[in-house]
N, C-alpha and C positions, 0 to 999 in steps of 0.2 A: 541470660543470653537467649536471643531466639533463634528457633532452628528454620532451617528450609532454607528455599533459593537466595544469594547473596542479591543486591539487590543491582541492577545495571547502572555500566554510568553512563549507555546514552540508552535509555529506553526506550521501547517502539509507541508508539502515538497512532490510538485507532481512530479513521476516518472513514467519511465513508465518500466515496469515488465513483465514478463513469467511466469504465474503459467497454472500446468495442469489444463486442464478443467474441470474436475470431479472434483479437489478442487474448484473452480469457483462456476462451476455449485452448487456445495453444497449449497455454503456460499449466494447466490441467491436465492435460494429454497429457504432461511430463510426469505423472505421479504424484506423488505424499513429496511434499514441501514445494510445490509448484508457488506459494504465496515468499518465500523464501528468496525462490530463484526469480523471483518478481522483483523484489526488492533491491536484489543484487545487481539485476539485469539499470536497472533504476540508477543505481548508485555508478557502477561503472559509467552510465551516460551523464551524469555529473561531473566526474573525475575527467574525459571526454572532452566534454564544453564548458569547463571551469571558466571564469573570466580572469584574464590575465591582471 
């Protein structure tokens, strides 16, 4: 058996992106996990504008 992190079942997918910097910069001012609170911020606006 191997040890460590179980593995996820939806994993994160690194990309690389353009956001203005004033959204950046925001999401940073907020501290340690600001890419977190990026993501979620992200995901609510999905949930949001889903298509019917």
């Amino acid at each position: 058996m191997r040890a460590g992190r179980p593995k996820l079942v939806h994993p994160k997918e690194k990309v690389t992106i353009r956001f203005d910097a004033e959204v950046v910069n925001y999401f940073k001012s907020t501290g340690k996990g600001w890419q977190t609170r990026m993501n979620d911020a992200l995901n609510e606006w999905m949930k949001e504008h889903a298509k019917a």
